[in-house]
C-alpha positions, -999 to +999 in steps of 0.1 A: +472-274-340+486-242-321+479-239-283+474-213-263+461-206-226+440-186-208+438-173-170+415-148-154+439-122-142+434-110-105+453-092-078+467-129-067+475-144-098+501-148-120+504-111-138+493-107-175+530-097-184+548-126-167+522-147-178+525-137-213+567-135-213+568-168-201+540-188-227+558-170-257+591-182-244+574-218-242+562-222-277+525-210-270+506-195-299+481-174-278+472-161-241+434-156-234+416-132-207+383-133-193+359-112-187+329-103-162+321-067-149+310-080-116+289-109-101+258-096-082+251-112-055+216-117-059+221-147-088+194-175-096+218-180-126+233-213-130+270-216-135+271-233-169+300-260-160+279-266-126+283-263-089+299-230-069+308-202-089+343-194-084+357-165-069+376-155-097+344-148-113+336-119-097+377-105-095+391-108-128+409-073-139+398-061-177+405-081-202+417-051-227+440-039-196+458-068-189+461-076-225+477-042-233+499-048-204+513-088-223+513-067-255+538-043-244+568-074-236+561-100-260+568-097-301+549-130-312+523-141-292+487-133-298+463-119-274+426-128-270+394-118-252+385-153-241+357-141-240+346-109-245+306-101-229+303-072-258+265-076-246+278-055-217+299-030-230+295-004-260+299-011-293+315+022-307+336+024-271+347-016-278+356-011-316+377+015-304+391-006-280+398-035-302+414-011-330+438+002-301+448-029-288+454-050-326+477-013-334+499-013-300+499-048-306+509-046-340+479-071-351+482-099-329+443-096-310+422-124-311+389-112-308+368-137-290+331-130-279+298-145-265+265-135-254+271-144-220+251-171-192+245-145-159+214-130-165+216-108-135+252-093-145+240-084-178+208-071-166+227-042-143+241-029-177+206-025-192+206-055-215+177-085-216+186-121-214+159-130-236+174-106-268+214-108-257+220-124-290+201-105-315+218-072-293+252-091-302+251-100-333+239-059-343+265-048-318+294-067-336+282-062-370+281-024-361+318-030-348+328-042-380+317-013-400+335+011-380+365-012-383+366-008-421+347+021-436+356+056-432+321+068-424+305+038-412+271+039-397+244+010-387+211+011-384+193-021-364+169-028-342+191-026-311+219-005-324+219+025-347+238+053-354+245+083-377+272+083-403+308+091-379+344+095-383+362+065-356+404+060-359+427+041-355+415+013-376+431-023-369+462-035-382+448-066-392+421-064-429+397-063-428+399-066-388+409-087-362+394-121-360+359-122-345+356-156-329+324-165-318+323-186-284+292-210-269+277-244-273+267-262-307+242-254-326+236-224-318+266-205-312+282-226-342+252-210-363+263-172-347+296-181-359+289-188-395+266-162-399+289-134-386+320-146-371+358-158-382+358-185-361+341-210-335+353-217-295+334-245-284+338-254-245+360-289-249+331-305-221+297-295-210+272-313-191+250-314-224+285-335-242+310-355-238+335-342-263+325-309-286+346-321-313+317-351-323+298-321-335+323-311-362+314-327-388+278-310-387+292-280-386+318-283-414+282-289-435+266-261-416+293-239-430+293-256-466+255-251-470+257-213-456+286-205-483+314-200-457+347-208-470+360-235-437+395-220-443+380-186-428+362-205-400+390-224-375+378-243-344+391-231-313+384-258-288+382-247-248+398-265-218+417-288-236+435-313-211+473-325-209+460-357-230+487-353-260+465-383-275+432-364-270+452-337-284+463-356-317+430-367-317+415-328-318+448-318-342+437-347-367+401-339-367+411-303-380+407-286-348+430-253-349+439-245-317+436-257-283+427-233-252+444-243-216+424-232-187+450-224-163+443-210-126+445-183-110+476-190-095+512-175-087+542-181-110+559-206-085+524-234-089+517-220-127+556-226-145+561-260-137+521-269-153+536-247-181+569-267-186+549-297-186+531-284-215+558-271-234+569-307-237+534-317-254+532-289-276+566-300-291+550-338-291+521-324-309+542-307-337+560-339-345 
């Protein structure tokens, strides 16, 4: 089981670059940004892990910025949207995004998505809480057509478009992972149905531990035709619990996601040294 870690990138936090230099220099597999456009502040939205909202919320820098930044001084590590509200943003805009980033890269994006919990925040870029998923699912399939035809067009419901011409085209074939992120069943279902992986939050208020639900959807999977090997589990907010973490390596989880703070370098290294010493427990 790799590990990687994630932090929503601000003006006071630890910068993407330094961030990134220093987990490839620890053994990390991957680094994961955020994303949210903006937080109105008229919300009757509930914040999914419950009580206040933090303020990072609202003053996390793009994701595709700060990743381009980490891409430029690191060779290995990967790069993810963790996750990426393509609800809000445009789909022939965000494929060329995604194709940019994998090439300066050199095919090391993660591309992790979701449909999103603020209602309000997506509603200021036109889109209904009601249809977010239908409106993702089209908006990602139309992504992936641009991705890998040469004259790709799409014609849905929600999104549709003419045959086009749209370069560069990813590094990575047929494209960069699309990792689907949200709760069991559901988002495990978007997942199988149009995704190259699952990120299930670690711990909700609805569960005690995501990972119980694996074995359902291994069958969900196995009944929809998926090949598993083309499906990984990425599991969110994993804790410095290197038996929890054995545990989630020997159920077949692939990768575990830390949740680090917004913080400087001087209170971030030292949670990372501590780290590095479990991922090199975890690998033996």
């Amino acid at each position: 089981m790799q590990i990687g870690a994630a932090m929503f990138f601000t003006d006071y936090s630890m910068s993407p670059a330094a961030l990134a230099q220093a987990l490839e220099a620890r053994g990390f597999e991957s680094m994961w940004a955020p994303e949210h456009s903006h937080i109105p502040l008229a919300r009757n939205s509930p914040f999914p892990s419950g009580g206040e909202l933090p303020k990072q919320y609202s003053q996390v820098m793009d994701p595709f910025v700060t990743l381009s930044a980490a891409s430029a001084v690191t060779s290995t590590i990967k790069l993810g949207t963790g996750v990426c509200l393509v609800i809000q943003r445009d789909p022939i805009q965000t494929a060329k995004l995604v194709a940019s980033l994998d090439q300066v890269s050199a095919g090391r994006f993660l591309f992790g998505v979701g449909g999103g919990w603020n209602a309000e925040e997506m509603a200021d870029h036109g889109t209904e809480f009601k249809t977010r998923f239908k409106l993702m699912r089209e908006r990602i399939e139309a992504m992936q057509a641009i991705w890998t035809e040469d004259q790709p067009e799409y014609h849905g419901d929600m999104v549709d478009f003419p045959p086009m011409t749209s370069w560069p085209k990813p590094v990575q074939k047929p494209h960069p992972p699309v990792i689907v992120g949200g709760m069991f069943p559901h988002a495990a279902r978007r997942a199988i149905r149009y995704g190259n992986g699952w990120i299930p939050h670690s711990r909700r208020p609805q569960y005690e531990d995501v990972t119980d639900y694996l074995p359902q959807f291994r069958q969900m999977a196995a009944e929809a035709g998926r090949d598993l090997a083309q499906l990984p589990v990425t599991v969110w907010g994993v804790p410095p619990d290197l038996d929890r973490l054995k545990r989630h390596r020997d159920q077949g989880v692939a990768r575990g996601v830390v949740q680090l703070a917004a913080d400087s370098a001087d209170n971030t290294l030292p949670i990372l040294d501590r780290w590095a010493g479990l991922i090199r427990s975890l690998a033996n």
